[in-house]
N, C-alpha and C positions, 0 to 999 in steps of 0.2 A: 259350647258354642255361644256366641252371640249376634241377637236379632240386626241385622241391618238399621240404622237411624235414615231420618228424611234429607240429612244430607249425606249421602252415600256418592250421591254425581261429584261431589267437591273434593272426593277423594285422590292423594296423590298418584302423578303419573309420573315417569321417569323416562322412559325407554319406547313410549309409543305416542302416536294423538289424542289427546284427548277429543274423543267422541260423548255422543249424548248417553246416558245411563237412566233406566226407568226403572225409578225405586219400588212401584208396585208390581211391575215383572220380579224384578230382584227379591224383595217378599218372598212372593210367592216360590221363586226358584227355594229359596233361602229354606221352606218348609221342605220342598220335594228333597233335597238336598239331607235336611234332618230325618227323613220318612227313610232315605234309603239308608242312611246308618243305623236308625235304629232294626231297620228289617235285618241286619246282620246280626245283631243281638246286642248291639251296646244301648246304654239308658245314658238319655241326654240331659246334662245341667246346661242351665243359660246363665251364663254372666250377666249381672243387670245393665240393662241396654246404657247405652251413651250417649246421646244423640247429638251432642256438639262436637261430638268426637266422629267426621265421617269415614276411619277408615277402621273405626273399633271392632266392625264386624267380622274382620282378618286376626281373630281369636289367636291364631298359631304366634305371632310374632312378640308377642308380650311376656309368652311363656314357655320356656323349656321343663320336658317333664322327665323324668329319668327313675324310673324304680320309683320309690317312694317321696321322690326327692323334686321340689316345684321350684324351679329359679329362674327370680322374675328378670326378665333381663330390661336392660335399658335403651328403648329403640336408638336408633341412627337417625331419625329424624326427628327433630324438636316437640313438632306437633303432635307424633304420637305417642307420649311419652306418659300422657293423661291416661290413657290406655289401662295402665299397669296397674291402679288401684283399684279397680274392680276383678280383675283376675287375684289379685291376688285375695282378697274378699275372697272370691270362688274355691279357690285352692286349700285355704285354710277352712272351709266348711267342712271340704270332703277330706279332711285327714290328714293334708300332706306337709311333710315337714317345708318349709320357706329358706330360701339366699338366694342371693341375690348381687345383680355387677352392679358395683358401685362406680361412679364416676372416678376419673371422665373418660371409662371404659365404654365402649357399645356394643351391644349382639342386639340380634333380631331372632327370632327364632326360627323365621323362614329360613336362613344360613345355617341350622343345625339338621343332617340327618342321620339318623341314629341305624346302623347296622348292627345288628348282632353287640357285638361289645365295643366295635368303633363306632365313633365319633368323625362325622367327616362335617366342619365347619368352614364355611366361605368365609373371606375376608377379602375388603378391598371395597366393599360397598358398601351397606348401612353397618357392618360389623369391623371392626378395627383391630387390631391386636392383641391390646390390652383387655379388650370384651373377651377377644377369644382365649386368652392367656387365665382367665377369673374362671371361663366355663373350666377347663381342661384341670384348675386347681378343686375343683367340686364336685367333678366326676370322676377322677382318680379314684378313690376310697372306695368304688363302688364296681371299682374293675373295669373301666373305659379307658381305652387309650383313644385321644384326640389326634386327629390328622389335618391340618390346617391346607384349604383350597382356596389357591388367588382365582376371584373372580373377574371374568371378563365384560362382555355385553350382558349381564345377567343383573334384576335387580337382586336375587337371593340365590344362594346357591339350589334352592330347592325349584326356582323358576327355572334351572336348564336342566337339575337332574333326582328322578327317585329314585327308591327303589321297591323290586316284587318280594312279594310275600318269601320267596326263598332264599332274597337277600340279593339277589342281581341288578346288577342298576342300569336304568334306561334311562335315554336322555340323550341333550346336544351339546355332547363333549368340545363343541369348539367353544363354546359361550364360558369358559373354567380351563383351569390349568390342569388337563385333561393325566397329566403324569402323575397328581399326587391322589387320584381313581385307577381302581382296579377297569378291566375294560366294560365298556361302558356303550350298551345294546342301543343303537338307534331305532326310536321307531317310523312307520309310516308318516307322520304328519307331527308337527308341531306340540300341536295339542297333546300328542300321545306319550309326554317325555313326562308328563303328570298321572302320578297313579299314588292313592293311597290304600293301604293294606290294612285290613279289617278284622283281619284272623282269619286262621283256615286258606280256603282259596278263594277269597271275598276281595274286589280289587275294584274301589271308587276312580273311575276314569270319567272324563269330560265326554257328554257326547258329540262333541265336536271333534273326537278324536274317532270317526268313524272305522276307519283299515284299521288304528290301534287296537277297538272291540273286537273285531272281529279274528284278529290277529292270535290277541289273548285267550280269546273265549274258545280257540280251535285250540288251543293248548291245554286246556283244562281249569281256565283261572275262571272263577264266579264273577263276570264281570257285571257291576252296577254302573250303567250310564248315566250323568246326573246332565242336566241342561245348565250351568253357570256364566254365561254369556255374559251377563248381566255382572257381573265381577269379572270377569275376563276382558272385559274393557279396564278395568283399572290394575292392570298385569295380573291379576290373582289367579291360583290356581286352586284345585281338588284340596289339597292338605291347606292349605289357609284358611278355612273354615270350619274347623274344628281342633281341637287338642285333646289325643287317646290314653287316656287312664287306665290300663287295666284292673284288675278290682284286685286283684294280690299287690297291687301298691298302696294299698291302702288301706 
């Protein structure tokens, strides 16, 4: 993870208004947020903060992590491109081998979700062909087959869709070329199409995704409500604040 910086309001927007952002809520959310991942049993590193960099706190897009294997990728947006040497700093502490899309390729990492052995990457927004063409050459080896997904009104493919702990995905299959997804579980509200998986039946949802909690939680899944509002103004979701190592990658 990494701490939010004091300009976090200046962070890009795409697809919504820009409204006001309150970096001391954010903080603060930014802690509760770390408190519920670690209560699941994971142990948190912080990438050294950035702070001229305001959208660095969005840790997932700088880096794709795969088995033992950290690749840095090269945002789609100019600006946050600064991003990438401080993770990758991080990555090589804790062990993991480094590659990386080289120009004038681009991925984001939010366009990467990793199922079981697939690989389901967007394209068509901050991630291009050619980014996704270098991913799909680096996770082969390792027994990944890549499925490439045109995005629509989506800034990442992971803004319309995730998936649950047993590998099903949820989400607003119109925002994505909905045919190159297995089908693809609508839920209550908006908010609810964001869920990150924790291990076991541990599932980090927005509490703004209220019918979604409740949806889950009557299913059996360990729902953790996090309050991220405060990034959620700058499209962010659940999985954008954080990137999950298991400890056998390492």
């Amino acid at each position: 993870m990494r701490r939010p910086g004091p300009e976090l309001a200046q962070g890009i927007v795409t697809h919504m208004e820009r409204t006001p952002v309150d970096p001391v809520l954010a903080a603060r959310q930014y802690t509760i947020y770390q408190e519920a991942v670690a209560s699941a049993g994971w142990r948190v590193h912080e990438v050294e903060t950035a702070p001229a960099l305001p959208d660095s706190v969005f840790v997932e897009d700088p880096v794709v992590v795969c088995e033992d294997l950290a690749i840095l990728a090269r945002p789609g947006a100019d600006t946050r491109r600064g991003e990438v040497d401080g993770v990758e700093a991080s990555v090589r502490l804790l062990g993991l081998r480094v590659a990386r899309i080289e120009a004038p390729g681009t991925l984001d990492g939010g366009d990467v979700l990793q199922v079981g052995s697939t690989v389901y990457v967007g394209v068509g927004g901050r991630t291009d062909a050619d980014g996704a063409a270098q991913l799909e050459q680096l996770v082969k080896p390792l027994g990944r087959e890549v499925v490439r997904v045109e995005l629509g009104r989506a800034l990442h493919l992971k803004s319309a869709v995730t998936a649950l702990p047993d590998g099903s995905l949820i989400g607003l299959s119109e925002l994505v070329d909905a045919d190159a997804l297995p089908p693809v579980r609508r839920p209550p509200e908006e908010r609810g199409a964001h869920v990150l998986p924790l291990g076991g039946r541990d599932v980090l949802v927005s509490a703004a995704a209220h019918e979604t909690v409740h949806e889950l939680a009557a299913e059996g899944w360990r729902v953790l409500p996090v309050d991220i509002s405060e990034f959620e103004k700058l499209e962010a979701c659940v999985t954008c604040l954080s990137v999950l190592i298991p400890d056998r990658a390492r």
